[in-house]
C-alpha positions as CSV (number, residue, x, y, z in Angstrom):
1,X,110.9,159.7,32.9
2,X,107.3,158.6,32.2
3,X,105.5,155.9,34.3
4,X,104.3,153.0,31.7
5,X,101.0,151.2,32.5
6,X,99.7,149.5,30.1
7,X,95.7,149.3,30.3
8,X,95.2,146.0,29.0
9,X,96.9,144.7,32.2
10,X,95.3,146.0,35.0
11,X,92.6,143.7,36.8
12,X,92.3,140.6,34.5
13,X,93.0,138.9,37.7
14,X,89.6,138.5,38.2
15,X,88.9,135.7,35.3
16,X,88.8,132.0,36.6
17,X,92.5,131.1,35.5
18,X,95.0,128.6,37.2
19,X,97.4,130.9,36.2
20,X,96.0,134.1,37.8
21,X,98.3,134.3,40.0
22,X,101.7,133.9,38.3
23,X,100.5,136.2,35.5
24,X,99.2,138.6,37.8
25,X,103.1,139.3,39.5
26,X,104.4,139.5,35.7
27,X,101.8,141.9,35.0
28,X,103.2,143.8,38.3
29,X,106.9,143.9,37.0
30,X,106.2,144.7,33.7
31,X,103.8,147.9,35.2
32,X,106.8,149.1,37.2
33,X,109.1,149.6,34.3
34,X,110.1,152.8,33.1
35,X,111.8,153.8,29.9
36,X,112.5,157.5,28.3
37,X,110.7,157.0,25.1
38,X,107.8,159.1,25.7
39,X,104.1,158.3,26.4
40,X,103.4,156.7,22.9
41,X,105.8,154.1,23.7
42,X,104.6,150.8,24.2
43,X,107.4,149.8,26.4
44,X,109.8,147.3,25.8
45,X,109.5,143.7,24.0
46,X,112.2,141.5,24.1
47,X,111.6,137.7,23.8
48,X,111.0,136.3,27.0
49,X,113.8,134.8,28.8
50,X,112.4,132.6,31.2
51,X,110.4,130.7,28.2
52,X,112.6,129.4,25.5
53,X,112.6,125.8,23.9
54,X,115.7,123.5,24.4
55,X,117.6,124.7,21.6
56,X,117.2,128.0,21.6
57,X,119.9,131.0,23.0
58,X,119.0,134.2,23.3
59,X,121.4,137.0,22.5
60,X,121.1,140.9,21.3
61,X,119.4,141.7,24.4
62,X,117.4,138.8,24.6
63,X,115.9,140.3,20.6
64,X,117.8,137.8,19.1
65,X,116.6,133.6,18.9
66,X,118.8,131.3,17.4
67,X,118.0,127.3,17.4
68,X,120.5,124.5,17.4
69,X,121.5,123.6,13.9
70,X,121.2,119.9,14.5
71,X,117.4,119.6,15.0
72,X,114.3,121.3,13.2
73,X,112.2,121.5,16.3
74,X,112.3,122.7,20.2
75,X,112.5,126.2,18.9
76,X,109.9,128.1,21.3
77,X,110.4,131.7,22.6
78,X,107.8,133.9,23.2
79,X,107.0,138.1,23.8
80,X,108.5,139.3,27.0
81,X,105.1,140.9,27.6
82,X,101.6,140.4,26.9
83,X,100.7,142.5,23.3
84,X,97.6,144.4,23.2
85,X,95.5,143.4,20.2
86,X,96.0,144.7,16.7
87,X,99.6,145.3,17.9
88,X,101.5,144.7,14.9
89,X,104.5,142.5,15.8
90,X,107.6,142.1,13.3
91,X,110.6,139.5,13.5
92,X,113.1,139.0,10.8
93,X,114.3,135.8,9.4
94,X,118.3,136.2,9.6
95,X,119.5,132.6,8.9
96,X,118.3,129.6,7.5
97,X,119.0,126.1,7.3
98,X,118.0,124.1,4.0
99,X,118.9,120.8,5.0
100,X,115.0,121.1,6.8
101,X,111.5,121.9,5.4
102,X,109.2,124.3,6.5
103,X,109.8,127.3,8.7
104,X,109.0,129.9,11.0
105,X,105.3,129.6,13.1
106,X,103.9,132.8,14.5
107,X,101.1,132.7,16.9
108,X,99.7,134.1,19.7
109,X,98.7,132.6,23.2
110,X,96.8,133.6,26.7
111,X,98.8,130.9,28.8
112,X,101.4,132.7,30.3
113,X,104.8,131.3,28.8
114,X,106.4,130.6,32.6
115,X,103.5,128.6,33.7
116,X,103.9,125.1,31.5
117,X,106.6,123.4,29.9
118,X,107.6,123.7,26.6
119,X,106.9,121.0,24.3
120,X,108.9,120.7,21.2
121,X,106.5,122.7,18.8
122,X,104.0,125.0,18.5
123,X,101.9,122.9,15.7
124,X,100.3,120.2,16.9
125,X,101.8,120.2,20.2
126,X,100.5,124.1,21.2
127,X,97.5,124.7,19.0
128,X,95.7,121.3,20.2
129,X,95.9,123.2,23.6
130,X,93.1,125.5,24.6
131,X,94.4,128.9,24.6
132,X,96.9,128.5,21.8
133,X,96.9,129.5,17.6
134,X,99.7,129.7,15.1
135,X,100.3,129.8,11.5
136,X,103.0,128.0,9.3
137,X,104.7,131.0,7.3
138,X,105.4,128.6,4.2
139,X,109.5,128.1,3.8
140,X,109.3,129.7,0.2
141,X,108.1,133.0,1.4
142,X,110.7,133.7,4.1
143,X,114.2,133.4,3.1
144,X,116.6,134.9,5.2
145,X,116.0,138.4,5.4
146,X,112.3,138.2,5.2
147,X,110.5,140.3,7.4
148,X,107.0,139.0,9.1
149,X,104.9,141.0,10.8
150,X,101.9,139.2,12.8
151,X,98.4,140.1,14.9
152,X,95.9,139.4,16.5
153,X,92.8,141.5,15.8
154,X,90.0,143.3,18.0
155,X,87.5,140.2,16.4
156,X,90.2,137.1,17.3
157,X,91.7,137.1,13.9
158,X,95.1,135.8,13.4
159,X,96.7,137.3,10.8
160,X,100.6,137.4,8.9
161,X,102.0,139.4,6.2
162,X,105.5,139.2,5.0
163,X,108.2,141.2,2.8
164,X,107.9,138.6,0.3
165,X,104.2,139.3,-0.6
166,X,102.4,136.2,1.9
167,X,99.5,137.0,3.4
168,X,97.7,134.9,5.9
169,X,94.8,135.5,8.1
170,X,92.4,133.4,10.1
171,X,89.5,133.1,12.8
172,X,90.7,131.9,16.0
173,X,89.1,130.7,19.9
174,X,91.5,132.8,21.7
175,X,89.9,135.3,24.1
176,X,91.1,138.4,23.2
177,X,90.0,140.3,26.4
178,X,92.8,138.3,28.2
179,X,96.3,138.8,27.6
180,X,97.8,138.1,24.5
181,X,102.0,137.0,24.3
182,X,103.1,136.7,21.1
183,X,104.5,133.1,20.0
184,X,107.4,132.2,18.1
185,X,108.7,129.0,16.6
186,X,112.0,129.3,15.2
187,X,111.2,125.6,12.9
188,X,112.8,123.8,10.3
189,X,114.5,126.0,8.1
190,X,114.4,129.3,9.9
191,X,117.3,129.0,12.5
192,X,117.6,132.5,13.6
193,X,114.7,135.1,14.3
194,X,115.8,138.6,15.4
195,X,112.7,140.2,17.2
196,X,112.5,144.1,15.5
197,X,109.4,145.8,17.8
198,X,106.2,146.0,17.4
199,X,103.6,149.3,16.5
200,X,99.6,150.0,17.0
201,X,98.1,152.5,15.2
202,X,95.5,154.7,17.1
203,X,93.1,157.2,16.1
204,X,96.0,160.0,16.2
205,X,99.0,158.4,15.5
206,X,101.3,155.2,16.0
207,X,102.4,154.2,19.1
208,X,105.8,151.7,19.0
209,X,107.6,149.6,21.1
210,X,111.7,150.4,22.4
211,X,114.2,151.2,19.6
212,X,115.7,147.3,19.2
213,X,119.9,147.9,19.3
214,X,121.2,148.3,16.0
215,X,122.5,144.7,14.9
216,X,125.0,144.3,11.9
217,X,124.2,140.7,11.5
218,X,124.6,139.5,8.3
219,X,121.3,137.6,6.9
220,X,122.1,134.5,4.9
221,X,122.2,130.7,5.1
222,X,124.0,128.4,7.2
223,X,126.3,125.0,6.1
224,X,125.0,121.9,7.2
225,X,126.7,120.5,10.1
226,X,128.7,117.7,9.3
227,X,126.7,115.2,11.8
228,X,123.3,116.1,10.5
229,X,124.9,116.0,6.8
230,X,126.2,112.3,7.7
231,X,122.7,111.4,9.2
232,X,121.1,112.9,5.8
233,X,123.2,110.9,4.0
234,X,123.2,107.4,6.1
235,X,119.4,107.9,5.4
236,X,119.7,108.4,1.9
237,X,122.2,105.1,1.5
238,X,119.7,103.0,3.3
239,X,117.0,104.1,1.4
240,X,118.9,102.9,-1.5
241,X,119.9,99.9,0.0
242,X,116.6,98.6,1.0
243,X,114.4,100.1,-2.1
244,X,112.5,97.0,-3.5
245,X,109.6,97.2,-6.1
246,X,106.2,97.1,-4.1
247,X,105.8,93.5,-5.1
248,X,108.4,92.3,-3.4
249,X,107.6,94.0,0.1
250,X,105.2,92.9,2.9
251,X,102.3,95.3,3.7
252,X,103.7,95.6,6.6
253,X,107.1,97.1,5.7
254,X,105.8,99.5,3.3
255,X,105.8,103.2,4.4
256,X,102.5,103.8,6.6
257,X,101.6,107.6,4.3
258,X,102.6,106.6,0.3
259,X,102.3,102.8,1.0
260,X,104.6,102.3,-2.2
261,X,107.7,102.8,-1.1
262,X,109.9,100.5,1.3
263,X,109.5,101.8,5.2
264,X,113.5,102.6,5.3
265,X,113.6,105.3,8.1
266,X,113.6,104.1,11.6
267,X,112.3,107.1,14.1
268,X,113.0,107.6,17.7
269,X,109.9,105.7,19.2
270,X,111.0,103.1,17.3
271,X,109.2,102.7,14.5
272,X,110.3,101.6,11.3
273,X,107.3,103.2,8.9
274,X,108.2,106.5,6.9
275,X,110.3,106.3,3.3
276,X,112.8,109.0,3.4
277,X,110.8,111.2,1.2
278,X,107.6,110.8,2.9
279,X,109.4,111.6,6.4
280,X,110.6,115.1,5.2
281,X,107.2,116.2,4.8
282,X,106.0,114.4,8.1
283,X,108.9,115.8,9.9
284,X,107.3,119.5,8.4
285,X,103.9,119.3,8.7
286,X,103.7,117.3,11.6
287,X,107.1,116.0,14.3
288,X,105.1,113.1,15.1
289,X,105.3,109.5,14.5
290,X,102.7,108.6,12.5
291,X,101.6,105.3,13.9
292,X,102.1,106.5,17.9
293,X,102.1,110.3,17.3
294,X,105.5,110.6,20.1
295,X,107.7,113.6,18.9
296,X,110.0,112.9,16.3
């Protein structure tokens, strides 16, 4: 049995952090761990089960994060350790919802997951935060059995790639000399992420994380659930309903982002403002109200 100690987290205690502390003692757990892979082994990566959003469950060894079919968002989880950087992480889209838009977020983070709450996405809700970047992985590139691999690089480049052919990378603020955790949001259409490992490549070879158990899950998409179909559909009627030429409505009824279109769709805040096809792209782009940006 081999003693793993990662280098990345020994004596970052000494940065000015509120969280210190708290990370510090993960840090400590995560150093005491040992596993019979062999010294290229990165260790173990799970998803972290002390930090998961509302509607997510963990299964498969914690490896495994499926979200509540009945809402698009409060689908956090994040790596059970921190990652070093240019650590090559790689989930795989096993189910999918199309009754939502938009899909899976991948990000990274030095705010150790156990020290906040989790809000109910990561975009806007965890990359207005400092110490927080992610990246929409479009819906169209990552049907269900789409593999996306993510990292964050030695210059604080966020970058994606998937088995579909997207590519994505960008400049971020993070501070990559503190510890990195990998973010996940399992959003809109992607309801079920399994977590496959991660790899670095050094000078002389490639060191990986665990073997993941062997899953026979079968990829595919899931039926709407009668409730959310009825509330797609009670939405749909009353746009109907209520759809009157332009002419005929006040300003202030008219949907606050097309301003064409009757305001049909009444959100949780209570504001009446968003046509039903307007609101499917506000729910995807951004889960806020648009006139008192609350969660929707």
């Amino acid at each position: 049995m081999n003693l793993w100690v990662s280098p990345d987290l020994i004596d970052y205690n000494t940065h000015a952090h509120t969280e210190s502390k708290e990370m510090t003692d993960n840090m400590n757990v995560w150093a005491q761990l040992t596993h019979p892979c062999g010294p290229t082994c990165l260790g173990p990566l799970t998803f972290h089960p002390g930090a998961v959003g509302k509607k997510v469950t963990l299964s498969h060894g914690n490896c495994r994060a499926s979200r509540d079919l009945e809402t698009f968002n409060d689908g956090l989880v994040f790596s059970s350790r921190p990652v070093k950087r240019e650590e090559q992480v790689q989930i795989k889209v096993e189910r999918s919802l199309l009754a939502f838009q938009g899909a899976v977020r991948v990000g990274f983070t030095n705010v150790c997951p156990t020290t906040r709450p989790l809000p109910p996405l990561a975009i806007p809700d965890l990359t207005d935060r400092p110490g927080y970047c992610a990246l929409p992985v479009p819906h169209s590139c990552c049907p269900p059995g789409t593999t996306i691999t993510f990292w964050m690089t030695r210059k604080g480049h966020l970058g994606y790639k998937t088995s579909t052919g997207m590519c994505k990378n960008t400049k971020t603020d993070l501070d990559v000399t503190l510890p990195l955790w990998a973010l996940i949001d399992v959003y809109g259409q992607s309801t079920t992420v399994l977590l496959l490992g991660s790899a670095r490549r050094t000078f002389k070879f490639i060191r990986e994380s665990c073997p993941v158990p062997h899953s026979l899950f079968q990829c595919g998409y899931e039926d709407t659930p009668p409730r959310l179909k009825r509330r797609i559909e009670m939405a749909q009627e009353d746009q109907s309903n209520n759809n009157k030429p332009p002419t005929e409505s006040r300003s202030e009824d008219l949907c606050s982002v097309c301003q064409d279109r009757e305001a049909s769709l009444a959100l949780r805040c209570g504001h009446r403002c968003l046509c039903l096809p307007c609101a499917n792209r506000v729910f995807a782009e951004f889960g806020t109200c648009p006139l008192c940006r609350q969660s929707v």
